[in-house]
TORRO-651980 format. One line per 2 residues: number of its first residue (from 1); their letters; for each residue y, z, x negated of N, C-alpha, C. Coordinates in Angstrom, 2 decimals. Each point is the difference from the previous one (the first is absolute). Layout:
NUM = a = Y:Z:X:Y:Z:X:Y:Z:X ~ ...
END
This chain:
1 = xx = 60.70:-1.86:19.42:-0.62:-1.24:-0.48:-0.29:0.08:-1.49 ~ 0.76:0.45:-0.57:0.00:0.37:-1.71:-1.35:0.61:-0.16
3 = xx = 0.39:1.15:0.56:-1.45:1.08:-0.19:-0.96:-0.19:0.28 ~ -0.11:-1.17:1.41:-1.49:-0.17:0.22:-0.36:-1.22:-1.30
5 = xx = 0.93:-0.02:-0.71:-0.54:-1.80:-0.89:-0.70:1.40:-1.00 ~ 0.95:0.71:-0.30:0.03:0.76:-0.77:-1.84:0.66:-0.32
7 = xx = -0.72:0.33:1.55:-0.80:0.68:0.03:-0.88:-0.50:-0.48 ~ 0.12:-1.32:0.53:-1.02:-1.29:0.15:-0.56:-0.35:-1.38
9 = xx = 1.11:0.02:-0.98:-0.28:-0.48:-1.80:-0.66:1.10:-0.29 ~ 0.41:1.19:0.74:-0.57:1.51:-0.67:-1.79:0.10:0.08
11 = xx = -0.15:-0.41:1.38:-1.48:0.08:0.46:-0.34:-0.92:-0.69 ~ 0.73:-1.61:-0.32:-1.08:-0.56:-0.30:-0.36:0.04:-1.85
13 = xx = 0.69:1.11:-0.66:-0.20:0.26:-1.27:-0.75:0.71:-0.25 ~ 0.14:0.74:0.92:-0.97:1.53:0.30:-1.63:-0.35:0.26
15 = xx = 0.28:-1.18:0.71:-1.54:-0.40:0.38:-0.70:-0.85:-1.11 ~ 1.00:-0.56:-1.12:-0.69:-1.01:-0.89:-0.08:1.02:-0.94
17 = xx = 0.62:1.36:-0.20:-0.49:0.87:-1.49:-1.17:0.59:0.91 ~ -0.05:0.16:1.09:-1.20:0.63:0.39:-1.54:-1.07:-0.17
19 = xx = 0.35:-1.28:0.31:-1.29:-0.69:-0.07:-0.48:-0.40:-1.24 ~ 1.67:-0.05:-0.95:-0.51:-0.17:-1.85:-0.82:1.18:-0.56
21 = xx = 0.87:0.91:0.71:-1.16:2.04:-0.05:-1.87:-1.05:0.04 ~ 0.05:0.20:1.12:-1.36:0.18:0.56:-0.50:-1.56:-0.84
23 = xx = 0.40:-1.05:-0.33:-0.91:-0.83:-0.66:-0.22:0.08:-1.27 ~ 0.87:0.66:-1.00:0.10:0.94:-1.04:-1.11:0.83:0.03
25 = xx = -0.28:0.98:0.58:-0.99:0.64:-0.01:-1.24:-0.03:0.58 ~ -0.28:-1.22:0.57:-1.09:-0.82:0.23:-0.43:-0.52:-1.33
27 = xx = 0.60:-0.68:-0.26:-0.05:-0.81:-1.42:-0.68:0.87:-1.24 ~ 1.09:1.01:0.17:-0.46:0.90:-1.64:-1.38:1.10:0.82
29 = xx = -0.30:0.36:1.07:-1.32:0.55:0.76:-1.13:-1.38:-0.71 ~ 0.13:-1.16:0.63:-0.71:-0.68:-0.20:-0.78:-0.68:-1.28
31 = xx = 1.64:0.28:-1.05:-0.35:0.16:-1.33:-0.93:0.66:-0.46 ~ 0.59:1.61:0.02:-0.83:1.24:-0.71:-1.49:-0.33:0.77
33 = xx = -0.41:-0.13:0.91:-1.37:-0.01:0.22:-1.08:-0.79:-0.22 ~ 0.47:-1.44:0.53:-0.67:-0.85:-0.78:-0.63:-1.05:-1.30
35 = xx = 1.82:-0.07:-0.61:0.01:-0.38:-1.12:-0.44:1.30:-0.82 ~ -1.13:-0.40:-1.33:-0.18:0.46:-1.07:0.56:0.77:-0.67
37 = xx = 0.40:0.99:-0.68:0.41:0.43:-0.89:-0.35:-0.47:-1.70 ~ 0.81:-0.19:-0.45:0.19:-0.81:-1.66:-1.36:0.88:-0.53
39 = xx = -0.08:1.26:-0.23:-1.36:0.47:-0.48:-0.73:0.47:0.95 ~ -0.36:-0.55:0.93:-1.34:0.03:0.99:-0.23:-1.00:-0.50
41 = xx = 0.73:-1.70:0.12:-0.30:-1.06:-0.22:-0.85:-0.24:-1.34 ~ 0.89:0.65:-1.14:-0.34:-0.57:-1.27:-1.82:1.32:-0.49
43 = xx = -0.29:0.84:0.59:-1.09:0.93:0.14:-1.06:-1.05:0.58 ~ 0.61:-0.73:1.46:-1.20:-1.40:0.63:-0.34:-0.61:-1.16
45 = xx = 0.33:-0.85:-0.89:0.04:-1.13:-0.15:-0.94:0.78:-1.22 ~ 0.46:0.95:-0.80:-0.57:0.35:-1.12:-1.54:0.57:0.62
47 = xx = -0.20:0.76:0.88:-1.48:-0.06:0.89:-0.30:-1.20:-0.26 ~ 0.15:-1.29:0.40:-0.75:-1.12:0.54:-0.21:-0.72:-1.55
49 = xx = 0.97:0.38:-1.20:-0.32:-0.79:-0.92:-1.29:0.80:-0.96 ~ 0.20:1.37:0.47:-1.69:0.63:-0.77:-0.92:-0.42:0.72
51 = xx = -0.18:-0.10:1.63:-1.03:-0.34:0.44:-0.71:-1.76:-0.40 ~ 0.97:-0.61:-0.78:-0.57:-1.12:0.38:-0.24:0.03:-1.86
53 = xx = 0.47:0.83:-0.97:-0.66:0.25:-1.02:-1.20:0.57:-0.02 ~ -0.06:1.38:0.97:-1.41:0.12:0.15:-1.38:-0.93:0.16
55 = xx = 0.51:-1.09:1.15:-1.54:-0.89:0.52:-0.07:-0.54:-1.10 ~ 0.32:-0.87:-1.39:-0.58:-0.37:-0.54:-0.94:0.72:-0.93
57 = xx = 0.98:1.36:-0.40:-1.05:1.06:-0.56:-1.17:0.34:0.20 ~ -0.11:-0.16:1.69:-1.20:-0.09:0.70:-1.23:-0.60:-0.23
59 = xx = 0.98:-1.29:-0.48:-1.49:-1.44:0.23:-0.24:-0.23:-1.29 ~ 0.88:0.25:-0.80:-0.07:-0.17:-1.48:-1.16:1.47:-0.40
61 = xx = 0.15:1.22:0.98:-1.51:1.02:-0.73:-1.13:-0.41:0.80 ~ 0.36:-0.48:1.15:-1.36:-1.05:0.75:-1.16:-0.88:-0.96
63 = xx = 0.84:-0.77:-0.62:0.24:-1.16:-1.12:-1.15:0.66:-0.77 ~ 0.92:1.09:-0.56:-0.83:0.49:-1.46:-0.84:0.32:0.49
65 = xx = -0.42:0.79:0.97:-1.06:0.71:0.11:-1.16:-0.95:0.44 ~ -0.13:-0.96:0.57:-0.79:-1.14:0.32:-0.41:-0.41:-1.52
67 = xx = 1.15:-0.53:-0.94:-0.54:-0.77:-1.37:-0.92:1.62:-0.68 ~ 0.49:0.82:0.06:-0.82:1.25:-1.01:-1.42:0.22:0.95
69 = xx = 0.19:-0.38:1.26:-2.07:0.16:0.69:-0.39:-1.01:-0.41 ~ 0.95:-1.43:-0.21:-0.78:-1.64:0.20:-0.72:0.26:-2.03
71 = xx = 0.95:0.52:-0.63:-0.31:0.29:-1.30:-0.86:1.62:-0.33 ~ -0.27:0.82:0.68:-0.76:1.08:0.03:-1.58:-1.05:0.47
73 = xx = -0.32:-0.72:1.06:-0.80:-0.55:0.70:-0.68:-1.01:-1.17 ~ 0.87:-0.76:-0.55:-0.62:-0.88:-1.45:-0.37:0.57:-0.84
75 = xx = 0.64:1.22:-0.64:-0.71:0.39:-1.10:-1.25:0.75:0.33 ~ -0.15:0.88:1.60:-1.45:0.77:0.08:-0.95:-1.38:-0.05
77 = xx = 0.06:-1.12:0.33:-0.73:-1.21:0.27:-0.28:-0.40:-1.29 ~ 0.80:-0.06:-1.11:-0.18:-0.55:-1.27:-1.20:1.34:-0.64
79 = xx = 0.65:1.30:0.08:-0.92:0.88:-0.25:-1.38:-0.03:0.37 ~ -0.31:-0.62:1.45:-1.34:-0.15:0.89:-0.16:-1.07:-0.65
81 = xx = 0.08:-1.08:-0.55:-0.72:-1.50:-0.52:0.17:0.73:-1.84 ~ 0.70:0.59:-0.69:-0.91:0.52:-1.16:-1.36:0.97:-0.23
83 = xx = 0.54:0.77:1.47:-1.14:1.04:-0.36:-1.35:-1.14:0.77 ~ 0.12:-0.86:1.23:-1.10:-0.79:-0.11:-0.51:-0.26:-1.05
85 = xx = 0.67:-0.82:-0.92:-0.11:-0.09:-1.29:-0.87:0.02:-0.89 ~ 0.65:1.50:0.05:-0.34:0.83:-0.84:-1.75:0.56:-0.11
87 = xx = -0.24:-0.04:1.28:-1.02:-0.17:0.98:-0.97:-0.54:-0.76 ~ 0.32:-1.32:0.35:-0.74:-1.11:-0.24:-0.65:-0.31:-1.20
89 = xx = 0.96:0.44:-0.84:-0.24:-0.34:-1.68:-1.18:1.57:-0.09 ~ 0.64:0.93:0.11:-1.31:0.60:0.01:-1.06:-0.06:0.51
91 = xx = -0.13:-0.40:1.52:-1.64:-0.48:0.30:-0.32:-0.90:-0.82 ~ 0.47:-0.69:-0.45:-0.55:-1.34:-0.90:-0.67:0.91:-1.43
93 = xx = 0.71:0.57:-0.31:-0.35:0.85:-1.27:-1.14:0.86:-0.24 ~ -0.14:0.72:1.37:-1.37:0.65:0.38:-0.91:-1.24:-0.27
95 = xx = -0.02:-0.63:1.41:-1.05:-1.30:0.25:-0.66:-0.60:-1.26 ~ 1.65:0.33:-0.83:-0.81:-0.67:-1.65:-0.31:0.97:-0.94
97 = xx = 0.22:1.42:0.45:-1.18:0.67:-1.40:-1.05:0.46:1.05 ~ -0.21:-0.17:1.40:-1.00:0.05:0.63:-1.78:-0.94:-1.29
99 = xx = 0.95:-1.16:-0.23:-0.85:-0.78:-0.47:-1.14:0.66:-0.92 ~ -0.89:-0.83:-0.62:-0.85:1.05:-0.95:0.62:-0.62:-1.58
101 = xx = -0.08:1.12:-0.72:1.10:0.07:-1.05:-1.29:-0.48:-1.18 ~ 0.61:-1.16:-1.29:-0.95:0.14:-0.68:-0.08:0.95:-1.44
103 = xx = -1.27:0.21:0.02:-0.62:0.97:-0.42:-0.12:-0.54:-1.76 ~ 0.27:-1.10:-0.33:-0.23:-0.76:-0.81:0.45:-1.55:-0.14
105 = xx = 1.01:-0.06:-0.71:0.64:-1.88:-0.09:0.14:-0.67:-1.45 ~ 0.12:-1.14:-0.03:-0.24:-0.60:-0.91:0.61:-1.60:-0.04
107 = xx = 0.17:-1.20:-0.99:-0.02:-1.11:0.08:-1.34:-0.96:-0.37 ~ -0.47:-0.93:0.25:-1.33:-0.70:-0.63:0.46:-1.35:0.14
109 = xx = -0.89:-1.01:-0.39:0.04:-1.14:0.23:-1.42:-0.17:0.49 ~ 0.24:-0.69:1.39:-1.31:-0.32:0.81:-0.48:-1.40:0.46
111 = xx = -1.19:0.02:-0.07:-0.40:-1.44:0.18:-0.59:0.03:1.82 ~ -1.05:-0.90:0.03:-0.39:-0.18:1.68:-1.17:-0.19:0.11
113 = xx = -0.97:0.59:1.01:-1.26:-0.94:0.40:-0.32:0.16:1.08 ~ -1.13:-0.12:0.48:-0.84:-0.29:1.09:-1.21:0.29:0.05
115 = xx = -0.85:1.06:0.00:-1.24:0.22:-0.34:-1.13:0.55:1.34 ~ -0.15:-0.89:0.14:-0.69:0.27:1.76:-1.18:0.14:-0.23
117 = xx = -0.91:-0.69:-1.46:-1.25:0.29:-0.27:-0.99:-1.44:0.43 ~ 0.98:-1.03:0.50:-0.43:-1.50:0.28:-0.33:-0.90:-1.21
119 = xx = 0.63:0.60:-1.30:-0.75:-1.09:-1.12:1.53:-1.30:-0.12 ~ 0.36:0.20:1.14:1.45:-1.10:-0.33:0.57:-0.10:-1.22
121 = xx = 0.58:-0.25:-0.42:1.24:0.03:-1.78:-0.71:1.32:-0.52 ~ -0.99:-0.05:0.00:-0.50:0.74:-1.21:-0.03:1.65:0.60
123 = xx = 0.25:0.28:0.97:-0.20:1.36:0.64:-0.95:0.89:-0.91 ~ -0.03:1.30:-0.02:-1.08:0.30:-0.77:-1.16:1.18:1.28
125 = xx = 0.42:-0.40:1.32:-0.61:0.91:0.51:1.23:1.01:1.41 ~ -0.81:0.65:0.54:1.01:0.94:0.71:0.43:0.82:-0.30
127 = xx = 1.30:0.49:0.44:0.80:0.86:-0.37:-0.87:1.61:-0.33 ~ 0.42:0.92:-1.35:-1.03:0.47:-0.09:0.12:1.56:0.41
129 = xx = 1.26:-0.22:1.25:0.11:1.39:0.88:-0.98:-0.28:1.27 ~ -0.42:-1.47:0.28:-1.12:0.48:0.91:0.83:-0.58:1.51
131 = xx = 1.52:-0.21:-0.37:0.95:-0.41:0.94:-0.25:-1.87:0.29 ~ -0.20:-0.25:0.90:0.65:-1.63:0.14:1.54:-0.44:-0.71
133 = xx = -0.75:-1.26:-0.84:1.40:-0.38:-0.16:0.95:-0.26:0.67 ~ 1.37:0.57:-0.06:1.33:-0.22:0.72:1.41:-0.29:-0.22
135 = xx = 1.08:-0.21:0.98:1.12:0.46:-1.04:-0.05:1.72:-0.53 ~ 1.16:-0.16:-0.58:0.10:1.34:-0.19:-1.06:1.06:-1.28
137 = xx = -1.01:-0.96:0.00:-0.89:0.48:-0.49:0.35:-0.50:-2.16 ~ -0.20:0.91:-0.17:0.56:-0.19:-1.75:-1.31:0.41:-0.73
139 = xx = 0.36:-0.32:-1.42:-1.05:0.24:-0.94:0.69:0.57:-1.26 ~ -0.62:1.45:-0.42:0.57:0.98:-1.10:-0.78:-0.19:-0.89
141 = xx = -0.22:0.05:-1.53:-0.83:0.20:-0.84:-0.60:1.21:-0.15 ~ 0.84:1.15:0.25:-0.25:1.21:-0.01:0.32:1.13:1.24
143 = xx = 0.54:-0.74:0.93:0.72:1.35:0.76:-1.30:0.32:1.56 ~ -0.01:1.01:0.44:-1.00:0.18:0.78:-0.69:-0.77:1.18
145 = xx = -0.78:-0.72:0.65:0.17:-0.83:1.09:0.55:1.19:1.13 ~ 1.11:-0.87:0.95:0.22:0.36:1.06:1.12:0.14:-0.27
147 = xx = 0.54:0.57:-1.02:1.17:-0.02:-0.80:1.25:-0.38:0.61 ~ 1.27:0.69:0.48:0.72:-0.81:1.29:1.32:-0.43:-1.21
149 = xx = 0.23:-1.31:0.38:1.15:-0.64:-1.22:0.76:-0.40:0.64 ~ 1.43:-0.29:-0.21:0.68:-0.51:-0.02:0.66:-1.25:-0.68
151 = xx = 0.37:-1.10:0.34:0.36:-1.08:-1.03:1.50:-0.51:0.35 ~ 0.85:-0.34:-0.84:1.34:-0.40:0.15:0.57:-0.78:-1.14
153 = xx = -0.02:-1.33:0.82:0.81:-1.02:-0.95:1.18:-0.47:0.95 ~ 1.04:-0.83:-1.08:1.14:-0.99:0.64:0.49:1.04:1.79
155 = xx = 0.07:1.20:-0.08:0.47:0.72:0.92:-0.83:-0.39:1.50 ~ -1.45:-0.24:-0.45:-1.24:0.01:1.03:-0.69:0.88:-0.57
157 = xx = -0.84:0.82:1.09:-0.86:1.20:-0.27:-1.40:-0.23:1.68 ~ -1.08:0.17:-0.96:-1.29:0.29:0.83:-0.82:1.49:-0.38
159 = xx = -0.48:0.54:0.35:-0.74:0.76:-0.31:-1.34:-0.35:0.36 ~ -0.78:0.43:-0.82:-1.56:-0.25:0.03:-1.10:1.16:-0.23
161 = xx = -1.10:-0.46:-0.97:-0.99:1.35:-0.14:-0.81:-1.15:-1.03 ~ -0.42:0.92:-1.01:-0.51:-0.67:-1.00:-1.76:0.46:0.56
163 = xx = -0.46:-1.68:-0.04:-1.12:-0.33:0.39:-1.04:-0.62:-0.24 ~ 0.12:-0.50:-1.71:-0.51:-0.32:-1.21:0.07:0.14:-1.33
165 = xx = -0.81:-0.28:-0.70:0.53:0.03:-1.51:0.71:-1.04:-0.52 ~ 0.50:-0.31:-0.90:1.08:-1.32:-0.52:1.66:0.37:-0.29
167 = xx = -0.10:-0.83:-0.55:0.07:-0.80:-0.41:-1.42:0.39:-1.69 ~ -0.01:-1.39:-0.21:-1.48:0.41:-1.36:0.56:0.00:-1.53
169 = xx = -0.09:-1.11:-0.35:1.09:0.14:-1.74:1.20:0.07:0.37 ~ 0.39:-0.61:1.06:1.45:0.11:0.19:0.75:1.25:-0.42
171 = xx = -0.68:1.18:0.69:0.82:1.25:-0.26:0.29:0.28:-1.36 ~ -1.36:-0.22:-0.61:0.37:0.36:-1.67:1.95:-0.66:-0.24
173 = xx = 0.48:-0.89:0.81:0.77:-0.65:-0.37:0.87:0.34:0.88 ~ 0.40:1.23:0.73:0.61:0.60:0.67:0.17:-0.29:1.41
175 = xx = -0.56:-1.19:0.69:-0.34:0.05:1.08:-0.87:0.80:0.64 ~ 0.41:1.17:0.98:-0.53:0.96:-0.04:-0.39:0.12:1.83
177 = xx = 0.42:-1.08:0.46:-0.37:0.07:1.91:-0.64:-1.96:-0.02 ~ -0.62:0.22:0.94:-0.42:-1.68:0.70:0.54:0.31:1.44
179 = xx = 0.59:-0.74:0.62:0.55:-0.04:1.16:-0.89:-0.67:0.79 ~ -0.12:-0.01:1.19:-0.59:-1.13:1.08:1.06:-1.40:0.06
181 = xx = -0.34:-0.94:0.08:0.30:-1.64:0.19:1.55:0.76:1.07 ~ -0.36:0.70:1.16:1.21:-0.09:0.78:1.18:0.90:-0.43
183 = xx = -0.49:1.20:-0.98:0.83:0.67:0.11:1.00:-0.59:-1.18 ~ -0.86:-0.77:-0.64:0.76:-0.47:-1.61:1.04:-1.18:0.55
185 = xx = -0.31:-0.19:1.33:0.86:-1.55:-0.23:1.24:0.24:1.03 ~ -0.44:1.46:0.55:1.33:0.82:0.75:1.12:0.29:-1.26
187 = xx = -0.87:0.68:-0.79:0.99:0.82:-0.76:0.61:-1.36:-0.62 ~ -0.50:-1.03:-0.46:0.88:-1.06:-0.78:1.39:-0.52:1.08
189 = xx = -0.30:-0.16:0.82:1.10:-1.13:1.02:-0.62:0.09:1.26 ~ -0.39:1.36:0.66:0.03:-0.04:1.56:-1.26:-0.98:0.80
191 = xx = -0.28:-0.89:-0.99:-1.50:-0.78:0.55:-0.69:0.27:0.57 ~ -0.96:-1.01:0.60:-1.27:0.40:0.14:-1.26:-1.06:-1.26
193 = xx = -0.96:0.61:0.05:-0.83:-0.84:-1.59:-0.33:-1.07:0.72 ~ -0.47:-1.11:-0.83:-0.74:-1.21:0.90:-1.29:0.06:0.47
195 = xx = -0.73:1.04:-0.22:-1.64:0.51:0.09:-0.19:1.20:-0.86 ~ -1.07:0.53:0.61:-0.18:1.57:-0.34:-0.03:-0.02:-1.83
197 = xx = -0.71:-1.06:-0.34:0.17:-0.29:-1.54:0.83:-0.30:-0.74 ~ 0.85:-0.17:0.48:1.08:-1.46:-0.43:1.66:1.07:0.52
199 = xx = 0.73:0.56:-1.29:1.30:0.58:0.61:1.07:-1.56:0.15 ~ -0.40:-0.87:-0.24:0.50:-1.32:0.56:1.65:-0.08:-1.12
201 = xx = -0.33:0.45:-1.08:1.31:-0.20:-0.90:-0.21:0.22:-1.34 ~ 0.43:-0.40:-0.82:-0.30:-0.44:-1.33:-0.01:1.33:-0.67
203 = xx = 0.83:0.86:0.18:-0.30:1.56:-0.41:-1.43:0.69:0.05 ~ -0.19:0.12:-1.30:-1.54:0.73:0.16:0.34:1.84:-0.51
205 = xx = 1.26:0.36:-0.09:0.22:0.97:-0.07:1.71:0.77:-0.15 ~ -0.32:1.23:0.86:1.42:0.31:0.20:0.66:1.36:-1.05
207 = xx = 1.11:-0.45:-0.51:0.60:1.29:-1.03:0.70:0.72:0.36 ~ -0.21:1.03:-0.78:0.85:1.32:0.96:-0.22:0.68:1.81
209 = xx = -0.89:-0.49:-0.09:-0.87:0.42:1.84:0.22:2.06:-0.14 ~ 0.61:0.51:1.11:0.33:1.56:-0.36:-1.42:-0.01:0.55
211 = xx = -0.87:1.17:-0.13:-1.05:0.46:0.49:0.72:1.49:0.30 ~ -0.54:0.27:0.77:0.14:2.08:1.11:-1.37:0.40:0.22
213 = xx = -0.35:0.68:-0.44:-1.56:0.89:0.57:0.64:0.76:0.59 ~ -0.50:0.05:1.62:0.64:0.94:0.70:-0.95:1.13:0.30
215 = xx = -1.70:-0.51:0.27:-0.53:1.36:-0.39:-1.66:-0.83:-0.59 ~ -0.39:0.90:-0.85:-1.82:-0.11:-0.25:-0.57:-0.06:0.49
217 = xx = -1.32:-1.29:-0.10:-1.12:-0.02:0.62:-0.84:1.06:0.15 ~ -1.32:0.03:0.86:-0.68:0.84:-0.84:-1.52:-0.67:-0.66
219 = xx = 0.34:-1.08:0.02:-1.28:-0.86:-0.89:-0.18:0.32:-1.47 ~ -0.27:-1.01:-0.36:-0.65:-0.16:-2.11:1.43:-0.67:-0.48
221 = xx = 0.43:1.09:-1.02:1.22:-0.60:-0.77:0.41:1.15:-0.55 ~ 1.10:-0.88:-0.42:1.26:1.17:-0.84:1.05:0.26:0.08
223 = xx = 0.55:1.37:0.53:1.15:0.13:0.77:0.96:0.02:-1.57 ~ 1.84:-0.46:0.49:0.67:-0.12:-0.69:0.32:-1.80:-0.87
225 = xx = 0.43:0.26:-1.07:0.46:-1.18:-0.95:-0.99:-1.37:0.88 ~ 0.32:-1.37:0.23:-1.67:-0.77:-0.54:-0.34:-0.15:-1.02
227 = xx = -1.44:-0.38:0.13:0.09:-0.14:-1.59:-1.13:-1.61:-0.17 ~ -0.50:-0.32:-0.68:-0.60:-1.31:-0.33:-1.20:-0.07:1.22
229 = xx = -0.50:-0.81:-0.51:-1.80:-0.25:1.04:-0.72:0.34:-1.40 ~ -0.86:1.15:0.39:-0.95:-0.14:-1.21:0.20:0.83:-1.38
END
């Protein structure tokens, strides 16, 4: 009876170091394999903290490289609207020595008429290039008929063609052009005259009028300076 109690405590000690065995080494099996190791773990984590330094590196050379085309793209555009420009100002520059250049300039003081050859305010007859009276049409004391002029006052300019003689004593007195009624009452203030006779304003003569000979008639006269009637 002893011995069998005896056996009984034996087996059943035998059987609890055997099942502490085997859950023991379940445990530490189950350990080593699945749980991490301290530097496997700390190798993860340092991976995941460059990768997520990297993406912004990413978007941040994304970034730049967008602002350096959006700013490469403005300045070729700023370059294309100077050299338009640039363009432009020179066609204008041509267009304007295209012009005809004068050959001869001067200042005068000029008076006005109307000489159609009707006898009106004292007319003395028709113009004595043979031309109908017109605008445009001027009177030199000396310079050739046909004569192509230029006139410029108060930052207005006509060009014409000298198409009579005249002014008469006047010139002695340095009035050295007669204008037509329209062109005289342009050059004063943009007008128009009140009648072909009539420059319709109390001014019977303008100072400092630039004159340009841009080229010579080939009528009766005298190329160069004017000079008096007579």
């Amino acid at each position: 009876m002893q011995q069998r109690t005896i056996n009984r405590v034996l087996t059943g000690v035998t059987g609890a170091a055997l099942a502490g065995m085997l859950v023991g080494g379940v445990a530490a099996a189950s350990h080593d394999d699945s749980a991490p190791k301290p530097d496997k773990l700390l190798a993860q984590q340092q991976d995941m903290a460059a990768l997520k330094q990297k993406a912004p590196e990413k978007n941040t050379s994304s970034k730049t490289l967008a602002e350096s085309s959006s700013k490469s793209a403005s300045t070729e555009s700023d370059a294309k609207k100077a050299d338009a420009k640039a363009s432009t100002s020179k066609d204008a520059k041509k267009k304007a020595d295209k012009g005809p250049k004068a050959i001869l300039s001067g200042t005068t003081t000029a008076s006005y008429f109307w000489d159609d050859g009707s006898g009106i305010n004292g007319d003395t007859g028709a113009p004595a290039s043979g031309k109908p009276m017109q605008k445009g049409l001027f009177a030199s004391p000396s310079w050739p008929m046909n004569t192509k002029v230029k006139v410029t006052y108060n930052g207005r300019s006509v060009t014409g063609f000298i198409g009579d003689r005249g002014p008469g004593a006047p010139s002695h007195d340095g009035v050295m052009l007669d204008l037509d009624t329209y062109t005289f009452r342009y050059l004063l203030d943009g007008g128009k005259p009140d009648s072909k006779y009539d420059a319709g304003t109390g001014e019977g003569h303008l100072q400092g009028v630039k004159w340009q000979v841009l080229s010579w008639g080939s009528g009766a006269g005298t190329k160069g300076e004017p000079q008096p009637l007579g």
